[in-house]
N, C-alpha and C positions, 0 to 999 in steps of 0.2 A: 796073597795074605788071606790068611782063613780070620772073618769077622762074626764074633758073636751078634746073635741080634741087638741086643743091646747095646755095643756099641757102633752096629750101623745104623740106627736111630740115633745115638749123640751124635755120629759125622753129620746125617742127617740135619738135623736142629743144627750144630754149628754153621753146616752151610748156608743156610733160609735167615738164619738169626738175623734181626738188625742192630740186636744189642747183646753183645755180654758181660754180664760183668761176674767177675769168680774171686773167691777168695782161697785161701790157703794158708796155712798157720806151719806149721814143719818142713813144705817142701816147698820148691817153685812150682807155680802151676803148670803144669802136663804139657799149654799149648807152647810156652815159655822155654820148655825144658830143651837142652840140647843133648844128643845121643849117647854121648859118652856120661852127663849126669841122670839122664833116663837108667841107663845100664847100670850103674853107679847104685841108683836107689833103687834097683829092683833085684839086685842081686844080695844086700840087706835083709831082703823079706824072703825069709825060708819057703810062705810057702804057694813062689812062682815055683814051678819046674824049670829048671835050668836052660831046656832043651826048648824055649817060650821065649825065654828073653830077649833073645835077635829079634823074631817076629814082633812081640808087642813093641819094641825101640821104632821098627820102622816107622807100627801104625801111629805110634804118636809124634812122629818126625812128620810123616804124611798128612795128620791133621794139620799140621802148620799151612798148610798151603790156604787156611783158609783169609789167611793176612794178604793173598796175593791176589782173590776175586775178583771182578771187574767193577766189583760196584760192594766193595768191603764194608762191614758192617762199623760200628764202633767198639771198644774193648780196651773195659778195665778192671784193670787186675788187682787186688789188695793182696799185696803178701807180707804177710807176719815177719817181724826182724828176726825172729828166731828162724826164718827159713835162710836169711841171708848169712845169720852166723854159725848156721851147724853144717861142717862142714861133709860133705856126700863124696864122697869117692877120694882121691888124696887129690896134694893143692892146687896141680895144675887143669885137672878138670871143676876145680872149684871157681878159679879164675876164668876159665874160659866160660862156664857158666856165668859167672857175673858181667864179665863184657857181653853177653849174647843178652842177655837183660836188658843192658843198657844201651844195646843197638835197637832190638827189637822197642824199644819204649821210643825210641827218635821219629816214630813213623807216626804221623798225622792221626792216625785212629786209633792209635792204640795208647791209654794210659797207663803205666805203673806207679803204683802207691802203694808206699812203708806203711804197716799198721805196727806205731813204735810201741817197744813190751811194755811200755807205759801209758799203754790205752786200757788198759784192764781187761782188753781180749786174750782169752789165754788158748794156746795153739791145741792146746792137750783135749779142748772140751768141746770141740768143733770142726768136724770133718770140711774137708775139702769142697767146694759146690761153687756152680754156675748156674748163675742167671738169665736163660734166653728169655728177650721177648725177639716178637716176630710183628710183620706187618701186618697181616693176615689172621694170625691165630693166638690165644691166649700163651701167656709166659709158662716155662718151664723150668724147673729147677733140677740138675743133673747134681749127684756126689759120686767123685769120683777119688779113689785110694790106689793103691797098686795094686790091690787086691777083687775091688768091690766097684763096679759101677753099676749105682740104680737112679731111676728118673722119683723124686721125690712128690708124690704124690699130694700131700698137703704141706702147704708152707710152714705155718707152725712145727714143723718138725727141723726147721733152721733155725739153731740157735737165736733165742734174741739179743743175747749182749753182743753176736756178731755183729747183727745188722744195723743194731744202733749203735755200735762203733762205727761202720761204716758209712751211715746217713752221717754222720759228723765231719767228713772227709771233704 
């Protein structure tokens, strides 16, 4: 698998992390996502190249493994109701999606949390991002799309009405 730099620095950071916490407002989070709703939602966006899509499914199937480290970090997830009711791909991989959710949330370190449409987070005004911190080194904030992954440089550029819906959780 050919990895941009950028996104071998998020594997990077995900692995070292001892904390994440990500949110997402339109889709399930990346680490969350299972292969066939990864394909699902990136074949939506005109502009993957078709002939990508196999590869980027693996790399983010591949990130998962970081639920399975020897010494797993913590990780939680806030996702927007609107990611759980728009439906990606047709119903059977919408389904399998929502069970893979609600597995992956069963495991001791890993939290899921509804941010319900009636929190006045709106999904539309707020990209996607993760929260590393590490033991070691100062926190880092990743947004990542289907499109676009950058390491956000200054915090203020995270939505506030996100994060203080989220401090409320």
């Amino acid at each position: 698998m050919r990895l941009s730099a950028e996104m071998r620095q998020l594997v990077d950071y995900e692995n070292r992390a001892i904390s994440i916490t990500a949110y997402s407002g339109d889709l399930i989070p990346s680490l969350l996502q299972t292969a066939d709703y990864a394909r699902a939602s990136m074949l939506r966006d005109r502009e993957i190249p078709a002939e990508e899509i196999d590869e980027r499914v693996a790399i983010r199937i591949a990130r998962q493994d970081v639920f399975d480290r020897p010494d797993p970090g913590r990780y939680t997830f806030f996702v927007h109701e609107r990611a759980l009711l728009s439906p990606i791909g047709d119903n059977d991989i919408m389904a399998r999606q929502l069970r893979h959710l609600a597995r992956v949330g069963t495991r001791p370190q890993v939290s899921v949390r509804v941010v319900p449409a009636s929190s006045g987070t709106d999904p539309r005004h707020a990209e996607p991002f993760a929260l590393m911190e590490f033991a070691d080194a100062p926190p880092v904030v990743y947004v990542e799309t289907e499109t676009t992954l950058r390491r956000v440089e200054n915090l203020a550029e995270v939505p506030r009405d996100v994060l203080r819906n989220l401090g409320d959780r």
